[in-house]
C-alpha positions as CSV (number, residue, x, y, z in Angstrom):
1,X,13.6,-40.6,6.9
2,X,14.4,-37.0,6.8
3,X,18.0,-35.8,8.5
4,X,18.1,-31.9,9.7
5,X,21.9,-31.8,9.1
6,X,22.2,-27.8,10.3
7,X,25.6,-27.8,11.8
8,X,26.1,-31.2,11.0
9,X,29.5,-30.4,8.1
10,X,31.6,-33.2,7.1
11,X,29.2,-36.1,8.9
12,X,26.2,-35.4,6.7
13,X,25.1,-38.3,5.0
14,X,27.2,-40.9,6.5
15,X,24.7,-42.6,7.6
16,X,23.4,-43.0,4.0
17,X,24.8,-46.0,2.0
18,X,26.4,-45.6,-1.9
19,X,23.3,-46.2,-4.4
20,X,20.6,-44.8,-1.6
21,X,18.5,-42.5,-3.4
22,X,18.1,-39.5,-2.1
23,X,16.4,-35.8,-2.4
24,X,19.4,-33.5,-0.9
25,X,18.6,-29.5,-0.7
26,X,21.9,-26.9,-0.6
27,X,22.2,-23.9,-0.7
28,X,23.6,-22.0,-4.5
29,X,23.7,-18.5,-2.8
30,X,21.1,-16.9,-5.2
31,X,22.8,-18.5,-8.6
32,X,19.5,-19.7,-9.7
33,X,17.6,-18.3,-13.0
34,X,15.3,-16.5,-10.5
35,X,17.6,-15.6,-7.5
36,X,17.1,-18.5,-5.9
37,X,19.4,-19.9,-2.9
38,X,18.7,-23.1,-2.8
39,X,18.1,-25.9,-4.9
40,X,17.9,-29.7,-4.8
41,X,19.6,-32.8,-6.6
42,X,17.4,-36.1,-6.6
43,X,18.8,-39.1,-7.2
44,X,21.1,-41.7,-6.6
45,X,24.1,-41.1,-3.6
46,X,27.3,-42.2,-5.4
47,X,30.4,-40.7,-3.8
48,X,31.0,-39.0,-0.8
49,X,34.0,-37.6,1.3
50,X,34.9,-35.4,3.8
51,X,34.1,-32.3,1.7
52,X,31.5,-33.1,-0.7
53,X,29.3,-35.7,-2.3
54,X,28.3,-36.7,-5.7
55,X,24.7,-37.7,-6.8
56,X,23.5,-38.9,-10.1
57,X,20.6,-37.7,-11.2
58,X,18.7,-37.9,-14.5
59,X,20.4,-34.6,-16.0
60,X,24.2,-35.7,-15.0
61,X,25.9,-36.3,-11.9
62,X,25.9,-33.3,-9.6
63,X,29.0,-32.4,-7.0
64,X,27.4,-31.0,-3.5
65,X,30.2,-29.4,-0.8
66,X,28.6,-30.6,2.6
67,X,29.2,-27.2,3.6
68,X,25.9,-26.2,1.6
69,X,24.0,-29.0,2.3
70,X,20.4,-28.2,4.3
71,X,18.6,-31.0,4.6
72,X,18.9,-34.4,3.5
73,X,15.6,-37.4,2.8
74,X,16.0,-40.4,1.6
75,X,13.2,-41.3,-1.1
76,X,11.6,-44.1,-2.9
77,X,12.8,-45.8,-5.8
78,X,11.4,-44.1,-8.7
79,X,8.6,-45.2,-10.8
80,X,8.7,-47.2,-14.0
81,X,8.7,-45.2,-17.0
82,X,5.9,-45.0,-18.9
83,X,6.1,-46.8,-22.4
84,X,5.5,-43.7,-24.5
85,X,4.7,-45.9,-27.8
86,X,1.1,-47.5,-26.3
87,X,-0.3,-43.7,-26.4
């Protein structure tokens, strides 16, 4: 399920419930190595408020104002990880 949450604020991702995973792109306002100005945090939805969100992902848990947020999907769990000693 994607959500277009333009003009949406404060009520974006209410519909999701703690631990959904979640790809969720904001905006950085060109902060980005190569100018970029948005970006996006995969992973798992574990706080929210009336301001921002929080999701883990595999690099740390990343803090999202709702204010920035473009567009929100929910994904798949991921995959297994590979067992790196059979190669």
């Amino acid at each position: 399920m994607t959500t277009d949450v333009t003009n949406s604020g404060p009520l974006v991702l209410q519909g999701f419930p703690l631990g959904t995973r979640l790809v969720v792109r904001y905006r950085i306002d060109g902060t980005g190595p190569n100018g970029q100005t948005l970006t996006d945090a995969l992973g798992l939805l574990v706080r929210r408020s009336e301001v921002d969100c929080e999701i883990r992902t595999r690099k740390g848990d990343v803090t999202i104002m709702l204010t920035t947020v473009v567009a929100v999907k929910q994904v798949p769990p991921a995959p297994p990880r590979r067992d790196r000693s059979t190669r």
